[in-house]
N, C-alpha and C positions, 0 to 999 in steps of 0.2 A: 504494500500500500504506500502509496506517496502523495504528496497534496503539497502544493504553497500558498500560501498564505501572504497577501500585499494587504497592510493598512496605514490608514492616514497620519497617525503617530508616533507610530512606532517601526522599528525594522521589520521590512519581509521575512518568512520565514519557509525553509523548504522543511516537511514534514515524511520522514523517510524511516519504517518499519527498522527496525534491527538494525539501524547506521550508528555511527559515531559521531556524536556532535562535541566541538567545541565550543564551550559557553564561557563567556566573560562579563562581569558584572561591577560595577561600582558603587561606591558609596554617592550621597547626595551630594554633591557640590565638591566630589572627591572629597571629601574629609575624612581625616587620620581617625576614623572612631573605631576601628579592627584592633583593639588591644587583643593580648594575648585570652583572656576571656570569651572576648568577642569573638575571636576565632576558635577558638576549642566550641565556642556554642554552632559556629557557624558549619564547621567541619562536622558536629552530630546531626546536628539536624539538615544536612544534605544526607548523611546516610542511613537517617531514619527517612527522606523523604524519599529515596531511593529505592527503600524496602516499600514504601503505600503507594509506588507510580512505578514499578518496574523496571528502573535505568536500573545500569551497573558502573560505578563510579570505576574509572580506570585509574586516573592522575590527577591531581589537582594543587594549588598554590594560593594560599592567602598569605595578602599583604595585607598595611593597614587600610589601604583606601579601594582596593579590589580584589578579586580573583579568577584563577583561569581553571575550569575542569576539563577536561577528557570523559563522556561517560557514553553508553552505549544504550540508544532506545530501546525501549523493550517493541512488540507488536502495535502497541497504541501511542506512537511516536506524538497523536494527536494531543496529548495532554502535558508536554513540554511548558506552556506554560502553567499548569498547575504545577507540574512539579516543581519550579523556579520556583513561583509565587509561596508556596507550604514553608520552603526553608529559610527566604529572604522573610515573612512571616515571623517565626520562630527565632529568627535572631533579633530581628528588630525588635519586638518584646523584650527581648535580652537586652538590647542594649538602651531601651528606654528604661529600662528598672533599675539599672546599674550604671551608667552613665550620668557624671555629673553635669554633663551640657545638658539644657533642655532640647530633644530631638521627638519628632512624632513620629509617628509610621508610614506614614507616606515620607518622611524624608532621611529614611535610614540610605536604602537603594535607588540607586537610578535605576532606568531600564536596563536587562541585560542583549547581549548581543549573541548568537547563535551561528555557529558554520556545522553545516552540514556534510562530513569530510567525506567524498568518492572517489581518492586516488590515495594509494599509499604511500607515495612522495609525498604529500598534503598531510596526510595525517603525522609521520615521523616527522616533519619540518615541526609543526604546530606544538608537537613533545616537546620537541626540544625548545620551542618559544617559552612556551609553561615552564618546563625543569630552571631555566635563567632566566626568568623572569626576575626572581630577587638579584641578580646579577647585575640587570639590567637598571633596576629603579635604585642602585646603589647600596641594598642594604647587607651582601655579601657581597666579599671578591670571589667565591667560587659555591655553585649551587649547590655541594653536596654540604655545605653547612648552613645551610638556612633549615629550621626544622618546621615548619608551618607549610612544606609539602611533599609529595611524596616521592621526589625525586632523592630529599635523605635520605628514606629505608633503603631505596633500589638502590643508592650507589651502593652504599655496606652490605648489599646483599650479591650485586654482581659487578662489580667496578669495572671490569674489563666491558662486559657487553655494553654498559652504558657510557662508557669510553667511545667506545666503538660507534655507537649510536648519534652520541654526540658531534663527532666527525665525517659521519657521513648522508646525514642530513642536515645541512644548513639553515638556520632559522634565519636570518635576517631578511632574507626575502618576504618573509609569510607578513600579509596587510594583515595588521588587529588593530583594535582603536585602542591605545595605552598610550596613551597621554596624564599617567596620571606621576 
């Protein structure tokens, strides 16, 4: 099943049964409100919303003012936005209860942005955008010490392939919106 979806507000979105999408999201106004709290809330309840919507969370990386997942539609690719909306949901609660800024719910997240990956040069490019991402916004010199994703585990767990990986798919190419 596939569908796309164009509306007036928001990003078009191609709707592809059992694909790989990459999703990336921001904060309102990008602001630093991803503390370490905010992210361990943010990280469970993407994978409790994963369990109630059928994705399978591959990769992923919080900073404080975004992040990037890798995760894999289940058969009803058609409820991608519910599933966004249940986790962004759940933390923005989070961080309205524990947040000493005043913030509402509507201004935890901005809209998120969706690629729908059909080539496997796209996809390994797009990893490797996510795994240096902290590399990129300065907050590590090298991605396998940033621990807020899950390109950590993987290095300590196969260094070499993700060496490997990392060398032979190029990210600088891949357009994402990270401007933040």
């Amino acid at each position: 099943m596939e569908e796309y979806k164009s509306y007036t507000h928001t990003p078009p979105h191609l709707f592809r049964a059992g694909a790989k999408y990459f999703i990336t999201a921001s904060t309102y106004e990008k602001k630093r409100i991803l503390d370490d709290a905010a992210k361990e809330k943010l990280f469970f309840s993407l994978l409790k919303s994963c369990v109630n919507y059928g994705w399978k969370l591959e990769d992923w990386v919080i900073l404080d003012n975004h992040y990037h997942i890798m995760a894999n539609a289940p058969e009803q690719a058609l409820n991608l936005s519910k599933f966004v909306a249940e986790y962004h949901k759940f933390t923005a609660l989070f961080i309205m209860k524990h947040n000493s800024a005043p913030v509402t719910l509507s201004k935890v997240f901005n809209n998120y942005w969706d690629t729908c990956i059909t080539y496997p040069n796209s996809y390994y490019a797009r990893l490797n955008y996510l795994y240096n991402n902290p590399v990129k916004h300065g907050y590590v010199q090298n991605a396998q010490d940033y621990k807020w994703g899950s390109f950590y585990i993987r290095y300590y767990r196969d260094k070499e392939y993700m060496e490997k990986l990392l060398n032979d798919f190029p990210y600088d190419i891949v357009k994402v919106i990270d401007d933040y």
